[in-house]
C-alpha positions in Angstrom: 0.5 -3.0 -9.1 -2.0 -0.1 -10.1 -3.3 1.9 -7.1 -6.9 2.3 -6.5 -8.1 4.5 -4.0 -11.0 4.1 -2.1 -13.7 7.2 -2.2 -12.4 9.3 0.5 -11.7 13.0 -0.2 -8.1 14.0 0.0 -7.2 16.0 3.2 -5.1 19.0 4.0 -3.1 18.4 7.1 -1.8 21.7 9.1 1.4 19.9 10.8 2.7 16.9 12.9 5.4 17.6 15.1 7.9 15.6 17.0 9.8 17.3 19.6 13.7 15.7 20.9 15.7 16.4 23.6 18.1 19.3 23.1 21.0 17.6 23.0 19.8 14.9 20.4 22.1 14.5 17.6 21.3 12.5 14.2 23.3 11.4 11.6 21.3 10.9 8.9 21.1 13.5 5.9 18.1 15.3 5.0 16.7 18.3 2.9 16.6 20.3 6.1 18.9 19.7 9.1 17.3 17.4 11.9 14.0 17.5 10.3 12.3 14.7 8.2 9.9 16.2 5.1 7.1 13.1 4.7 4.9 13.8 1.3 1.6 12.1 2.1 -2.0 11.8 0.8 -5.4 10.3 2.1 -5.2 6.3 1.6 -6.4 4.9 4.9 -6.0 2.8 7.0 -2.5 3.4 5.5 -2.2 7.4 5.7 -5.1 8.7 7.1 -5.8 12.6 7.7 -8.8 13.4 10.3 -11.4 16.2 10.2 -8.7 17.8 12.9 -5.6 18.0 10.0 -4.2 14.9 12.5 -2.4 11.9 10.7 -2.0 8.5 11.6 -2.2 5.1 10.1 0.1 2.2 9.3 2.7 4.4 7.0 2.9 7.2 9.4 3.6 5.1 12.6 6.6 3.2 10.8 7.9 6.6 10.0 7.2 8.2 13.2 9.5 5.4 15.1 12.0 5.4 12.5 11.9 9.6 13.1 12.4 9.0 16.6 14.9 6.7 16.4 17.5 9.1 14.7 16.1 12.1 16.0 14.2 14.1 13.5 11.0 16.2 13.6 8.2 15.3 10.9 7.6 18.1 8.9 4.4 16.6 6.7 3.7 17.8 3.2 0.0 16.6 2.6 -0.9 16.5 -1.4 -2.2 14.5 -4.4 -1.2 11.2 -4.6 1.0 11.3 -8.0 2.0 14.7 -6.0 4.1 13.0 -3.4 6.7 10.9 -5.7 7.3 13.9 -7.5 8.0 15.9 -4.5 10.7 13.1 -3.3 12.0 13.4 -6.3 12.3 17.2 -6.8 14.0 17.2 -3.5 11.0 18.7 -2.0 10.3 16.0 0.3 12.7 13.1 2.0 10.3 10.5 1.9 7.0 9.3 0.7 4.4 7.5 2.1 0.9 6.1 1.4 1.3 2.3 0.3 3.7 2.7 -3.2 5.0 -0.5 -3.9 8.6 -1.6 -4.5 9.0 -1.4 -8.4 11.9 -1.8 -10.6 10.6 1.4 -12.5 10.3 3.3 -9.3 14.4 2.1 -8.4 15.7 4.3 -11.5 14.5 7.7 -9.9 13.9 6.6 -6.0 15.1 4.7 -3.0 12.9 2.2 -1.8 13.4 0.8 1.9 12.6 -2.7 3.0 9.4 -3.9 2.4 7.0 -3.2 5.4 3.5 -5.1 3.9 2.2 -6.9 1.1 -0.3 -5.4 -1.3 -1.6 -9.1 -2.5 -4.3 -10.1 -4.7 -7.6 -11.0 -3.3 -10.6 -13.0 -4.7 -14.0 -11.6 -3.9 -17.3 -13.8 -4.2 -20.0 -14.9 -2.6 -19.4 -17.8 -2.1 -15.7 -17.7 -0.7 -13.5 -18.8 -3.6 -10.1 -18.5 -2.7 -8.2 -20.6 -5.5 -7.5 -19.9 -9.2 -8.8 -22.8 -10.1 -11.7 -22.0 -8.4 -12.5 -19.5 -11.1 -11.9 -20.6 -14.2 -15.6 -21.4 -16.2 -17.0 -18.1 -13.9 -17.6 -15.1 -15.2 -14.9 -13.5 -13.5 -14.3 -9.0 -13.4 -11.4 -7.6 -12.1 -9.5 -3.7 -12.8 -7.6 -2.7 -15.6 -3.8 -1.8 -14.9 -3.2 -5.2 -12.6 -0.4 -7.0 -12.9 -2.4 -10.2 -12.7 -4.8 -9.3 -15.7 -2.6 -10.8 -19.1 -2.2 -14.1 -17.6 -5.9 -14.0 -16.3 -6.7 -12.6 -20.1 -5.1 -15.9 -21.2 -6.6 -18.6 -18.2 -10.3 -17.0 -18.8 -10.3 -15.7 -22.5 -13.8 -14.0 -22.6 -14.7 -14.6 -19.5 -13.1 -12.1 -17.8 -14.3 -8.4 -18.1 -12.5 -5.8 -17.5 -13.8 -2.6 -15.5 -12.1 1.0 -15.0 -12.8 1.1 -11.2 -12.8 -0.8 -8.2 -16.5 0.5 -7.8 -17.5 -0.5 -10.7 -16.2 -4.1 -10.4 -18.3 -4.1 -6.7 -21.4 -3.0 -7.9 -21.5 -5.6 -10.9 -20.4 -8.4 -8.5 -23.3 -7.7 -6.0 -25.8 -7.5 -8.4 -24.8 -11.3 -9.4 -23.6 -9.7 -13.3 -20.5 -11.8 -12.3 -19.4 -14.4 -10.0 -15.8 -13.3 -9.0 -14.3 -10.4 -8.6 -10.7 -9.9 -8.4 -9.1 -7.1 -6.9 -6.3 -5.9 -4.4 -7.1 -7.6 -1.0 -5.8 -5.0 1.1 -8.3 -1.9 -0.4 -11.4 -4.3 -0.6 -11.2 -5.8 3.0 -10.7 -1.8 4.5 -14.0 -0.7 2.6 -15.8 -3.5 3.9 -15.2 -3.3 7.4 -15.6 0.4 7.5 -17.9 1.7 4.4 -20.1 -1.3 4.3 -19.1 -2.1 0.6 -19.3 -5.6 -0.9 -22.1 -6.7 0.9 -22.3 -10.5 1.5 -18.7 -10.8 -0.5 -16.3 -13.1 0.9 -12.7 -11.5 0.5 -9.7 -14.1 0.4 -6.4 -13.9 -0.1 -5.4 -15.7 -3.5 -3.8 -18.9 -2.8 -0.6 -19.5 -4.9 -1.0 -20.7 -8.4 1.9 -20.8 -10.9 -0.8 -20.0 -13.5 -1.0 -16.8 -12.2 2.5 -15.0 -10.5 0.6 -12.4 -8.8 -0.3 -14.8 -6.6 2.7 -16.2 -5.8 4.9 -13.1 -5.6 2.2 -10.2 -4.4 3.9 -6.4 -4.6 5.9 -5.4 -1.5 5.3 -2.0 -0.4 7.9 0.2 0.8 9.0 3.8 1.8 10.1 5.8 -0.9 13.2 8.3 0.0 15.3 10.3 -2.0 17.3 8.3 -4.5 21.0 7.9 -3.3 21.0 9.4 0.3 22.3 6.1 1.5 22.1 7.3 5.1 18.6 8.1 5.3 18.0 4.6 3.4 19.9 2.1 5.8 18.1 4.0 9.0 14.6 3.5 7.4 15.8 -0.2 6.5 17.2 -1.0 10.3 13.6 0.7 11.6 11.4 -1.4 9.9 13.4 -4.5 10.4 12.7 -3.8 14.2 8.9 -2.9 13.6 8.0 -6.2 11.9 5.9 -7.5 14.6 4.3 -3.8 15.4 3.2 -3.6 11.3 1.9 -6.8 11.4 0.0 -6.6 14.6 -1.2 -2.9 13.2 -2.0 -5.0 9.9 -4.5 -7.5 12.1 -6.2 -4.7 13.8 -7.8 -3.3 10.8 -8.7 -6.6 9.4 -6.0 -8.0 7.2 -4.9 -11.4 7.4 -1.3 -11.5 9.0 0.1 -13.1 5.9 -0.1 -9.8 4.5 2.8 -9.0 6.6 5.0 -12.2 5.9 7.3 -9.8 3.2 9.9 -12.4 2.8 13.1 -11.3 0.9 13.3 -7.8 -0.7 12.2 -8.3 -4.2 10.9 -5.6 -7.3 8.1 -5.5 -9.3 8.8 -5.4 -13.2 
């Protein structure tokens, strides 16, 4: 699923440090010895970086445990978001973090842990629509790049408009230039509760429709690592298999539905 960031400058963060006992030992392999290099950006409430160069969120508290739990120090690399793939990939970084989703095209150069969340689809209106059925004879606007938008293209015909932003999508739908919106739930719910946007929109999760496979299989995200460090992938994996309830409960504290956390089986996106 295309990645659309919410208006928040990116961030430079100075450092994050995790300090071990002396006599902590790890087995897991990494660029440098006992240290963990995280490539992040600004994408909250899943990376966050504070006025104070601090980081914290969702992403960065799954890696911190899974840090802990096999004894390495964060060593943060804060950049642009394309940035922090390349960086993993380069060998510059072990891992990156920031909400990427588990895609097949993102298997051929990276490892991908478990999935930690859902990034599901979401229907914004104002008057609470949460079915695909629900929109079809709407005027209906969603974002270019989705994975939803061909089969949408074929359900609605001309009745669906595309937009280049999330922004621009909001601002036609609160005007009343369109009755639906649809969008990624996750991004859309966050700048609601905490930048007043889509004022008197209701945001639901989609509700399954075969029509539609988006809604039935939403993108899993995951923790990107370097591709073929096998040790560094099954710690990640056995960490965020003992986190499950901690993500989700982190999920319902900044407003998401819980199902956002029901993963289910490790799957890819095409």
């Amino acid at each position: 699923m295309k990645k659309i960031l919410a208006p928040l400058a990116i961030a430079l963060m100075a450092s994050v440090s995790s300090s071990f006992a002396t006599d902590c030992a790890t087995e897991v392999t990494t660029i440098s010895k006992g240290k963990l290099t995280v490539a992040a950006y600004d994408y909250p409430p899943f990376t966050s970086v504070s006025s104070d160069q601090k980081i914290s969120g969702i992403d960065p508290s799954i890696i911190e445990k899974a840090a802990k739990e096999n004894c390495l120090e964060i060593v943060p690399l804060v950049m642009d978001p394309a940035a922090t793939i390349q960086a993993v990939i380069a060998g510059k970084a072990d891992v990156a973090i920031g909400s990427w989703n588990r895609t097949e095209k993102r298997s051929k150069v990276l490892g991908i842990s478990a999935p930690t969340y859902l990034d599901p689809m979401g229907i914004f209106s104002k008057d609470g629509v949460d079915t695909i059925e629900g929109i079809v004879g709407k005027n209906v606007g969603t974002v270019q790049g989705y994975l939803w938008v061909p089969e949408l293209q074929k359900l609605l015909g001309s009745q669906l408009k595309l937009y280049p932003t999330a922004v621009a999508l909001a601002q036609d739908l609160e005007a009343g230039r369109i009755d639906v919106g649809v969008d990624a739930y996750n991004y859309g719910v966050y700048v609601q509760k905490t930048s007043g946007g889509y004022k008197g929109i209701s945001i639901k999760l989609a509700k399954q429709d075969e029509r539609v496979q988006a809604s039935i299989t939403p993108p899993q995200a995951g923790v990107l690592y370097t591709k073929g460090n096998e040790s560094l992938g099954k710690a990640l994996d056995a960490s965020i298999s003992k986190q499950h309830d901690d993500i989700v409960k982190a999920l319902e504290e900044v407003g998401f539905d819980k199902k956002v956390g029901d993963v289910g089986d490790p799957r890819l996106t095409k």
